[in-house]
N, C-alpha and C positions, 0 to 999 in steps of 0.2 A: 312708563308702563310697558310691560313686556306685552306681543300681540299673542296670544291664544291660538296654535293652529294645528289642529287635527287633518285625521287621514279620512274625516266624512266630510269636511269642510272644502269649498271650494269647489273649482268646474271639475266634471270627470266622476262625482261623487254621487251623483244618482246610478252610470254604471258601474260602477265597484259595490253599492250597497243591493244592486241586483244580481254580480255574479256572485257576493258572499250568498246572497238568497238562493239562489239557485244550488249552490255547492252545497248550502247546509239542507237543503231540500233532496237532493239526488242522496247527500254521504247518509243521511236517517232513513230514505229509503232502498236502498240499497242491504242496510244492516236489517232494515223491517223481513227483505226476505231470508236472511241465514236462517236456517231449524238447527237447533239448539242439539250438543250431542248426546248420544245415545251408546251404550253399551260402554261406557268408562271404568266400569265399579268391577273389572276382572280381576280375580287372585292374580296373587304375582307367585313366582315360584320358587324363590330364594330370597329374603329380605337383603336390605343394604348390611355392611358392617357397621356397626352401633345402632342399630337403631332397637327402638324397644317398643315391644308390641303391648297393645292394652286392649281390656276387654268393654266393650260400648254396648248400654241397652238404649236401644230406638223403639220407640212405640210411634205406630202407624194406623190410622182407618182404612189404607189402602191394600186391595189383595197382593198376596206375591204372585210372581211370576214365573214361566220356565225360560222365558229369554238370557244367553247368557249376556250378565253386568248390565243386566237390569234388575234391580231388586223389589218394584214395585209396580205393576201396573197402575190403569186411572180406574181402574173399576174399584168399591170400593168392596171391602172386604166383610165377612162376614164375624160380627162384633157377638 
């Protein structure tokens, strides 16, 4: 029989299963604080060559906004 041995198995394995804790603790909170971006949705002012424009309807309950490449605030709109 072959022995079975793993990377939690053995001495040394209760600190390695606390720095993965900790790293996976700091890496999720770390990403908890980025704010999500903002102002992305700006015309562009000359398309690429080939590319082919189309036309999209989007229905929303959200107001528009005058922010530019922001297309919607969180208020909601009047229906």
């Amino acid at each position: 029989m072959i022995p079975f041995r793993t990377a939690w198995a053995g001495p040394g394995s209760l600190p390695r299963a606390l720095a993965l804790g900790l790293l996976l603790f700091l890496g999720l909170g770390v990403q908890a604080c980025a704010t999500a971006p903002s102002g992305v949705l700006l015309p562009i002012t000359t398309p690429h060559p080939g590319v082919q424009e189309i036309s999209m309807l989007v229905y929303s309950t959200r107001a528009p906004t005058e922010a530019p490449g922001v297309v919607y605030s969180g208020k909601r709109g009047n229906t």
